[in-house]
VOBA-1610 file (N, C-alpha, C; in pm, whole numbers, padded with zeros to 5 digits, always signed):
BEGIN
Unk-00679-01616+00679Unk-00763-01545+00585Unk-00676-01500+00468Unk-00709-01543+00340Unk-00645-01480+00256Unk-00659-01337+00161Unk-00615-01228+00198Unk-00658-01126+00111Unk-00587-01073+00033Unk-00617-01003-00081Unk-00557-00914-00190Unk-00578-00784-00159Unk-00455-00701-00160Unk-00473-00532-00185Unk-00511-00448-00281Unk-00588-00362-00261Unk-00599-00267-00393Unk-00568-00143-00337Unk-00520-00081-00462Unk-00467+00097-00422Unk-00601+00178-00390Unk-00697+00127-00540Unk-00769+00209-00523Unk-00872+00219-00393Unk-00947+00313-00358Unk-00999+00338-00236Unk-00942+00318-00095Unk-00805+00269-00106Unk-00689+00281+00003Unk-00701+00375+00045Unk-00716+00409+00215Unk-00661+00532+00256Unk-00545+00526+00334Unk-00467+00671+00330Unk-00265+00635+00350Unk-00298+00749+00458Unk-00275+00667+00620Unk-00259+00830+00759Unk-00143+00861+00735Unk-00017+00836+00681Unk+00105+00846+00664Unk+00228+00818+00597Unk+00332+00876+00533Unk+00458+00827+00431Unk+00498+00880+00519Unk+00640+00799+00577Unk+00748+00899+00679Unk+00881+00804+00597Unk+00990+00860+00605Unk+01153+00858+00538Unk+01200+00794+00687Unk+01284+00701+00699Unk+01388+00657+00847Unk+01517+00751+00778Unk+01505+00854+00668Unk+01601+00953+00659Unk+01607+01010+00580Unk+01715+01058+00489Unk+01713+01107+00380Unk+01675+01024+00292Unk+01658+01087+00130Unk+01660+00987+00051Unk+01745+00894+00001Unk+01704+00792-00025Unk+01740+00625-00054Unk+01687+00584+00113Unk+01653+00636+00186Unk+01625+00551+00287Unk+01505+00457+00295Unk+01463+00363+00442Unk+01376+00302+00400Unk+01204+00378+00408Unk+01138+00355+00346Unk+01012+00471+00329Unk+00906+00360+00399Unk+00807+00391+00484Unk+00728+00325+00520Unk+00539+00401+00504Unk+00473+00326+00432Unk+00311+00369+00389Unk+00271+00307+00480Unk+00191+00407+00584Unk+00097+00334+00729Unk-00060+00345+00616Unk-00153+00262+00660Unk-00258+00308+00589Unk-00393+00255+00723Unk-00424+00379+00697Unk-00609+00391+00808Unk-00678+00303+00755Unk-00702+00238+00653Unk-00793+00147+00575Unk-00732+00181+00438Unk-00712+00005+00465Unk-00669-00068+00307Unk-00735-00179+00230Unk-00819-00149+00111Unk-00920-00176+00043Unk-00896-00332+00038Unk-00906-00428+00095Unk-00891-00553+00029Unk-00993-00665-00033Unk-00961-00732-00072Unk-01052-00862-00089Unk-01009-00966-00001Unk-01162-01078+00024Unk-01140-01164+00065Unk-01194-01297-00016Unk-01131-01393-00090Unk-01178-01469-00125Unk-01235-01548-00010Unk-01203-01587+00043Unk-01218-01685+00213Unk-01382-01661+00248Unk-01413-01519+00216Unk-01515-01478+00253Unk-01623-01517+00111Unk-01751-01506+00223Unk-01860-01576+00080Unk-01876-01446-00017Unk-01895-01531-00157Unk-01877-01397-00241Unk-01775-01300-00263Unk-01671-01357-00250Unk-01524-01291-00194Unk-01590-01134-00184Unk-01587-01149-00056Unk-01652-01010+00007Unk-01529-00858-00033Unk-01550-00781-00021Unk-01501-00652-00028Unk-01474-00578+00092Unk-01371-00558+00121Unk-01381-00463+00265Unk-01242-00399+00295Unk-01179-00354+00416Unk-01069-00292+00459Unk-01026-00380+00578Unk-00906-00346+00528Unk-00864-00339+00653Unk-00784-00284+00736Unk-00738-00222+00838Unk-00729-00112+00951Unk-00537-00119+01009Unk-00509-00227+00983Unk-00346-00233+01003Unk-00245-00291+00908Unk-00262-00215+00788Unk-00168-00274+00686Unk-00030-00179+00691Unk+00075-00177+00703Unk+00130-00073+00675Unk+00249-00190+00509Unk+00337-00085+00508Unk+00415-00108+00312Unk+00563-00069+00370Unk+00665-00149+00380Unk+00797-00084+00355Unk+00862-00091+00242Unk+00936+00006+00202Unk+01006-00015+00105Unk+01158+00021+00112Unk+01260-00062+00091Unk+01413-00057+00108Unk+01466+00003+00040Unk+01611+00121+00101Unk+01626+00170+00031Unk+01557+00263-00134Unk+01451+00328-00050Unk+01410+00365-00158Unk+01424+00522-00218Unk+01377+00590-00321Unk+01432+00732-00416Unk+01251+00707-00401Unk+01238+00886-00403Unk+01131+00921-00440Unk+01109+01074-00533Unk+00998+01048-00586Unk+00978+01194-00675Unk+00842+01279-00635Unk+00819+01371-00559Unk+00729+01399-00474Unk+00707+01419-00362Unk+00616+01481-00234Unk+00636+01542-00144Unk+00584+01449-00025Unk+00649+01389+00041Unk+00583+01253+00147Unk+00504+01352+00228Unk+00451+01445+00244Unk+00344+01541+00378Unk+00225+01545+00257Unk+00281+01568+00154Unk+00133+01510+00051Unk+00056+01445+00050Unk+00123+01272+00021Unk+00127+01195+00041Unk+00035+01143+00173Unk-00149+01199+00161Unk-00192+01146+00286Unk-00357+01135+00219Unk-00420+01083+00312Unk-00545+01070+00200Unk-00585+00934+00158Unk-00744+00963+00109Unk-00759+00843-00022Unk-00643+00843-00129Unk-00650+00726-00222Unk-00603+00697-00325Unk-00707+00658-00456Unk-00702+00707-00535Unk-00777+00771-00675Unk-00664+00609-00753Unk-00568+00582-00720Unk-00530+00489-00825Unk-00374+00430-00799Unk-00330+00325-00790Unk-00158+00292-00744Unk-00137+00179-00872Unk-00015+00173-00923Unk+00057+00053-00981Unk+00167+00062-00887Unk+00208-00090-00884Unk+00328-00136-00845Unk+00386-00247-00948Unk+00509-00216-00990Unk+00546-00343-01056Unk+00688-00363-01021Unk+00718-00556-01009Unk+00881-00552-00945Unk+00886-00623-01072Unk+01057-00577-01093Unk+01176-00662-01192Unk+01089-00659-01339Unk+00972-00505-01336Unk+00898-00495-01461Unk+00772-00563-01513Unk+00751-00630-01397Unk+00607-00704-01379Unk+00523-00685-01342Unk+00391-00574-01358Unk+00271-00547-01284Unk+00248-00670-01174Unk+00186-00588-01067Unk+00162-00699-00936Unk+00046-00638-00925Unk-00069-00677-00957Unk-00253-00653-00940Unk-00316-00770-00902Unk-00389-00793-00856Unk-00398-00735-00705Unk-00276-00787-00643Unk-00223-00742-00514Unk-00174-00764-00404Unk-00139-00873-00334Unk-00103-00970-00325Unk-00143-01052-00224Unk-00075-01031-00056Unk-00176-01030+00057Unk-00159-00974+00137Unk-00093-01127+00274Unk+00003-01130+00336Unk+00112-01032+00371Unk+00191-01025+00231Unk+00301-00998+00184Unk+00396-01036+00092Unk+00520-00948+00119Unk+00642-00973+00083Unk+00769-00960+00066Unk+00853-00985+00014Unk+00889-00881-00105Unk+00974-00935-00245Unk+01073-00839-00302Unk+01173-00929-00245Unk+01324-00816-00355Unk+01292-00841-00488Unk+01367-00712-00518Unk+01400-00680-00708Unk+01392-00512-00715Unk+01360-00489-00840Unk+01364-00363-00885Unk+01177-00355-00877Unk+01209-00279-00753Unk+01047-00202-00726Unk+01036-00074-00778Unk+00893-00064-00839Unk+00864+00060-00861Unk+00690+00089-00864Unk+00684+00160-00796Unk+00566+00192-00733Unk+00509+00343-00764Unk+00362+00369-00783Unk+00325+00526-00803Unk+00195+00495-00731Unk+00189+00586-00645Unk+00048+00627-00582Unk-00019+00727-00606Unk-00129+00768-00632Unk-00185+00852-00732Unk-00333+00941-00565Unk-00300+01035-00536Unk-00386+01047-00430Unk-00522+01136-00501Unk-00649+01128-00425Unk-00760+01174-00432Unk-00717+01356-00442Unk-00602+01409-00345Unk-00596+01531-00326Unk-00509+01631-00434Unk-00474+01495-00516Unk-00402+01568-00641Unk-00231+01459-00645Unk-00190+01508-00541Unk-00071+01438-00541Unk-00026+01301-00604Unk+00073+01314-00600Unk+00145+01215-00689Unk+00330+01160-00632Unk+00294+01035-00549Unk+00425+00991-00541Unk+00485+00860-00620Unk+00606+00885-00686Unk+00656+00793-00735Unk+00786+00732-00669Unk+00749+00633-00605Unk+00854+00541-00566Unk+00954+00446-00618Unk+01081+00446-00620Unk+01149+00316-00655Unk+01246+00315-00529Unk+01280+00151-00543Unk+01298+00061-00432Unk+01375-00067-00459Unk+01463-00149-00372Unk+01493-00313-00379Unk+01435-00398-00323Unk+01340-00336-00284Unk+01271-00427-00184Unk+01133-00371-00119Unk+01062-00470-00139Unk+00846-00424-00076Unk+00789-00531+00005Unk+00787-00472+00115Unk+00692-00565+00196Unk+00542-00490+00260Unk+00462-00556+00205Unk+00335-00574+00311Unk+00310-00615+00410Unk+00288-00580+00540Unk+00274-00697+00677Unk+00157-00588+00746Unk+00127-00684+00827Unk+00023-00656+00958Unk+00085-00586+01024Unk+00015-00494+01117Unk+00072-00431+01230Unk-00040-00500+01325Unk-00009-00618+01393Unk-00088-00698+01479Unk-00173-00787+01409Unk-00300-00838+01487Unk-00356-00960+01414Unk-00431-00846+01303Unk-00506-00906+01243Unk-00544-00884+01084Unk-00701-00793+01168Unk-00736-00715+01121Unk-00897-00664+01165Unk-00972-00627+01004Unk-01041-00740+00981Unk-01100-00705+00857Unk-01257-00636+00888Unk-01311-00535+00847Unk-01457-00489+00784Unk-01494-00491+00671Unk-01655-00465+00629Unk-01646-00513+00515Unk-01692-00410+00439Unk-01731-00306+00602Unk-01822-00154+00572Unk-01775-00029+00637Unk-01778+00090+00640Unk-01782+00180+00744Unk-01871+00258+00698Unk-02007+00186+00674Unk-02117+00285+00660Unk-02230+00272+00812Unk-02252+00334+00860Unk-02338+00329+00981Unk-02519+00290+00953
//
């Protein structure tokens, strides 16, 4: 299945540090907004095990913030906007990333390195309205 990420309507259960800063920073996310072209009408939906590492990375902002919807994200490597996503992916250079949360917050990331991957097989929806 091929999908694209979007920040917006992303929700993030977690930012945790493997240490101080420059370490590697990892974004777990409860539901991550994607597309599916694959799907008819390239459908719209989430999905439930995306998590984001980023290497060696500096941040400006409070990772316990850092939880929530997302109101809005850019990422761009080596100075290149990356919109949409393409989902898995993994790419050195000069990362720099800002996540913009629903609750106000604001983290700005830079990095050498961003990967997207699964945490297990892929679980796409297309709703969580009952």
């Amino acid at each position: 299945m091929n999908l694209t990420f979007q920040f917006h309507d992303s929700e993030v259960r977690q930012v945790q540090a493997a240490g101080a800063a420059s370490a590697d920073l990892d974004v777990v996310f409860s539901a991550a907004a994607v597309r599916s072209p694959d799907r008819q009408n390239g459908a719209d939906g989430y999905v439930l095990n995306l998590e984001m590492r980023l290497t060696r990375a500096t941040w400006i902002g409070t990772l316990a913030d850092g939880v929530g919807r997302l109101s809005a994200g850019a990422l761009c490597i080596d100075g290149v906007p990356l919109s949409p996503v393409p989902l898995p992916m993994a790419r050195d250079g000069r990362v720099e990333l800002t996540l913009n949360f629903t609750n106000g917050a604001v983290l700005s990331i830079a990095a050498v390195a961003i990967e997207f991957r699964f945490a297990g097989d892929v679980r796409f929806v297309e709703s969580f309205a009952c």
